[in-house]
N, C-alpha and C positions, 0 to 999 in steps of 0.2 A: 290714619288711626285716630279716633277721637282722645282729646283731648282731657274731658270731665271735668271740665272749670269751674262749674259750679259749686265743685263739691269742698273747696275751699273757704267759700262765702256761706255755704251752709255750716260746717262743721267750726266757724266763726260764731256762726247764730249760736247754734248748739252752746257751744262754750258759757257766752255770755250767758246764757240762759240758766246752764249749771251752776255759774258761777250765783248768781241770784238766790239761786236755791241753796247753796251754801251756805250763805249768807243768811238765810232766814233760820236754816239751823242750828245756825251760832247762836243767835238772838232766842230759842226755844231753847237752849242747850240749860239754861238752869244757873251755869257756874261749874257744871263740874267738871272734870277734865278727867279724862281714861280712857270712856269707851270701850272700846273691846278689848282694849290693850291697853299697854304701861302708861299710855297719857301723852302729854309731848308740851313743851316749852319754848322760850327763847335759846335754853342752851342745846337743844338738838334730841331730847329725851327717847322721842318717839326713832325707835330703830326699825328700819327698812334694808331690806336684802334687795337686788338685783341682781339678775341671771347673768348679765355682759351688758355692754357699754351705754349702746343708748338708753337702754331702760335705765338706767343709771341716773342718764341724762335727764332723762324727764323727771324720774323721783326728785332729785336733787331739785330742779326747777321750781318744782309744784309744793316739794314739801319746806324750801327756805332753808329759816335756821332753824327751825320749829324739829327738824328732821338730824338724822344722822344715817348716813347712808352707804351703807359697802356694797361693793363690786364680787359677788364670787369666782367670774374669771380674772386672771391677772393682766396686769396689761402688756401689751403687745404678746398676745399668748389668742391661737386659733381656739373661739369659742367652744367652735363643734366638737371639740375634742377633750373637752374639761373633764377632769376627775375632780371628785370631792374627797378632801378629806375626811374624817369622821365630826370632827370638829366642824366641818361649815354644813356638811348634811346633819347636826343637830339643832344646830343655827338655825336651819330654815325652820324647827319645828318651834323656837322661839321666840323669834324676830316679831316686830307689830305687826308689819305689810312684810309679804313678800310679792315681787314684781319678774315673770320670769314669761318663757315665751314656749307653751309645750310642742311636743316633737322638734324641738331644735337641740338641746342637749339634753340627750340621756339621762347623764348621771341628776342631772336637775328633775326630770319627771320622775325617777322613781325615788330621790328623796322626799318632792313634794306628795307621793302618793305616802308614803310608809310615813311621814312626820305629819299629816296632815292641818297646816297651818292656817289657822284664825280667819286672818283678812289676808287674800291670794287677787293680785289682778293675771290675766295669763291674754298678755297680746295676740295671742292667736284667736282669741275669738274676739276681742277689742277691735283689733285693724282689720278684718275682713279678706284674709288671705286669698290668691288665687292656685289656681297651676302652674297656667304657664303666662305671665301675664309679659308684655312686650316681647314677646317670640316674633323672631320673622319669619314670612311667609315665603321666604326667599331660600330658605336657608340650607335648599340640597338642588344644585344645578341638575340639567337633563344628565350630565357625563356623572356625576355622585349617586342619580338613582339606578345606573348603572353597576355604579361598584355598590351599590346593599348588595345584588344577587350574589356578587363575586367575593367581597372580602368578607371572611367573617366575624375579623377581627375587630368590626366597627359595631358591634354588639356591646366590645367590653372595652369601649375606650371613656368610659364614665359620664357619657353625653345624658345623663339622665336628667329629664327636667323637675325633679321631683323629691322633697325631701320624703320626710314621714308624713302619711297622709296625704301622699300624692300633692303638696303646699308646698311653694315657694314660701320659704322661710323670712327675705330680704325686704319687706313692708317699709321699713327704716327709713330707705332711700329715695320715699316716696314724702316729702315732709307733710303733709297734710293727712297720710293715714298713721302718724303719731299723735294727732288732736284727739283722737276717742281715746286712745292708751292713754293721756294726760287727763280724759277726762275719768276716766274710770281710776286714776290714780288719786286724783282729786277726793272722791266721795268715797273710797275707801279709807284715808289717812281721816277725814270727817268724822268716819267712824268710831275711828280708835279714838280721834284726840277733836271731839267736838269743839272745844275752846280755840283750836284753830281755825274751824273752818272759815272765817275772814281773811284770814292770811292765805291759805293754800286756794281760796276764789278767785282774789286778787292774782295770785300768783300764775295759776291758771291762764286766766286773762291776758296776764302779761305774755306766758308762752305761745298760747295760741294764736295771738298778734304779730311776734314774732316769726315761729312760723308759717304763717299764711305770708307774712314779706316774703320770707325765702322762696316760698311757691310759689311769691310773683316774679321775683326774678329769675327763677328758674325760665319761668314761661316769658319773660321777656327777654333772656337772655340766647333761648334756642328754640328760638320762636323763626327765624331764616337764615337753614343749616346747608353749607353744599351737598351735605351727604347724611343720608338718616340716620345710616348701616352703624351702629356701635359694637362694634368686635370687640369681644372683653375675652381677657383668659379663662373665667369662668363664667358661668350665670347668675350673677348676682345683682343684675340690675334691669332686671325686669319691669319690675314698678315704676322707675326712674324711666324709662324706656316707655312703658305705656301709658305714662301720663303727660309727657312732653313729643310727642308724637315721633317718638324715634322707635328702632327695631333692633333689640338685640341679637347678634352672632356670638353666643359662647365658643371660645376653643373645644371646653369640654362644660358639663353640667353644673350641677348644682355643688356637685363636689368639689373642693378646692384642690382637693390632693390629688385628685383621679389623671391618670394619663392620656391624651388624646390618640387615636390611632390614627394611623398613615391616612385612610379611609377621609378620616375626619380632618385633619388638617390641608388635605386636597380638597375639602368641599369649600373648608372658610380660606381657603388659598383662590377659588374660584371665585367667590363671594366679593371679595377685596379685588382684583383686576376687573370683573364685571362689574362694578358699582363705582368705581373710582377711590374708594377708600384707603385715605391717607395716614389713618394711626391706627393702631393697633393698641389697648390699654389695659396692662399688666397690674399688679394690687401688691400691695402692702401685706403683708402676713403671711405670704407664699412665695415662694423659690418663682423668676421672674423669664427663668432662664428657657422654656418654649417659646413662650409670646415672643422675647427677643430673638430666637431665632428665628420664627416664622416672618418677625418684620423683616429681616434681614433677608432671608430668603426672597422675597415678595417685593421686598426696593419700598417699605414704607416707615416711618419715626413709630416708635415703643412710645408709652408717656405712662405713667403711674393715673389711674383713679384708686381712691381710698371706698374700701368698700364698707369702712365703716363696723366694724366689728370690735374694734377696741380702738384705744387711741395708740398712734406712731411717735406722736411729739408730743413735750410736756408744752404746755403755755396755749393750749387751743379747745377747745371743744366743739361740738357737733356742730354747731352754726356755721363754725370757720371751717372743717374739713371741707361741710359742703360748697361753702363759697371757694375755696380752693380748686372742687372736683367742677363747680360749674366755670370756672376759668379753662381748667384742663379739658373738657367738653369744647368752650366754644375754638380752642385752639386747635384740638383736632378733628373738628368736625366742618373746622372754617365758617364759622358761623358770625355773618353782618350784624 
């Protein structure tokens, strides 16, 4: 599976190059400060919404002190599943930036349709979503295309690869396709509070260096794996998968909550003794308790990957889950 390295070094160029441009727009900016919105300062003036965590992450990054930035899901609380109060769906119609990811939570698209807010970044057309991206080609032995004719119950065991829009939702975990979402966070916040844009170029800068580190050590760290095979309780780690040249086995789909059927836990049960695959990697924010059975069943270790959707522990953010999940990677993957 290639790899796409390049696209790290470019979307590096990219940055710098934004960031330039930012920077010229401070210098033309006049003095004034607003822009499309309340303005923004050293005490944080300028108010930003994000949808759930990472975006959070990057607001926070790009927009400094200069920003003040809430979170609408709460933490340790499953995104996809968020209600809005009436209070944070009026929020979004009057925040400066809002920063959110459409078809991933409901109540978030039709607030942002019905409140229709100012300056809107929406990662899903930033990051470049796919379908199905690191799907393995593996992933239904000759004895499983067998049981499609016979079981029908493998229809409805939630193996769907597909949010809304037929798009893998999980971009996040790919760090290098969070550099266009920071850049486009960038020259939004420009907008509203032009007297920043030196600060959020720089800042920019600074994240996008960042992660392109982490993307190298992703790639130097599971760059020679015993085993490609990443069996995850769900689908969420696709990108993560197709950009480090591994191949994900979901238990079940894109859904977190969905059940797996008999069908389907005999294929990734086939998957794991034909491949040799030694862990089995269960998440954070959902009940843990198939994946460990199925290890159990199968004779192989359980291990937690963070899939990244909100934070588990106080005192970490994005950089550190990741460096935590590429530990937990090359442990179960047995990787020199």
């Amino acid at each position: 599976m290639p790899r796409n390295l390049p696209r790290s070094r470019a979307a590096l160029a990219t940055s710098v190059a934004l960031a330039a441009a930012l920077t010229l727009t401070a210098c033309g900016s006049g003095g004034t400060s607003g822009g499309g919105g309340s303005g923004g300062d050293a005490t944080g003036d300028t108010q930003v919404l994000a949808s759930f965590y990472p975006l959070q992450f990057v607001a926070e990054r790009v927009g400094g002190d200069r920003v003040s930035v809430s979170n609408l899901t709460p933490p340790a609380a499953e995104p996809h599943d968020l209600e809005l109060s009436p209070a944070q769906a009026r929020s979004i119609g009057t925040a400066d930036l809002v920063v959110y990811q459409s078809g991933f939570q409901a109540a978030v698209d039709e607030a942002v349709e019905a409140r229709d807010p100012a300056h809107l970044v929406d990662a899903t057309q930033a990051a470049g979503l796919e379908e199905h991206p690191g799907e393995s080609t593996t992933a239904e032995s000759d004895s499983a295309e067998d049981e499609h004719a016979t079981h029908d119950d493998h229809a409805d065991d939630g193996h769907d690869h597909s949010s809304e829009g037929g798009l893998d939702p999980h971009f996040w975990l790919d760090p290098a396709r969070l550099v266009p979402v920071a850049e486009q966070v960038a020259a939004e916040l420009t907008a509203v509070d032009p007297d920043g844009a030196d600060e959020y170029a720089a800042n920019l800068e600074t994240l996008t260096a960042d992660l392109t580190a982490l993307d190298a050590e992703y790639e130097a760290g599971l760059a020679s794996c015993a085993s490609p095979y990443l069996v995850t309780s769900h689908e969420a780690f696709g990108y993560l998968a197709e950009r480090y040249g591994l191949e994900q086995v979901g238990i079940t789909g894109i859904d977190p909550e969905a059940e797996p059927s008999p069908a389907r836990l005999r294929e990734v049960a086939d998957i794991i003794r034909d491949h040799g695959v030694s862990t089995i990697f269960f998440e954070t924010l959902t009940s843990p308790k198939v994946t460990q059975t199925l290890a159990q069943d199968v004779g192989v270790q359980a291990a937690v990957l963070d899939p990244l959707e909100g934070l588990s522990k106080d005192g970490t953010d994005y950089l550190g889950v990741m460096r935590t999940n590429l530990e937990a990677l090359r442990t179960g993957l047995t990787c020199a």
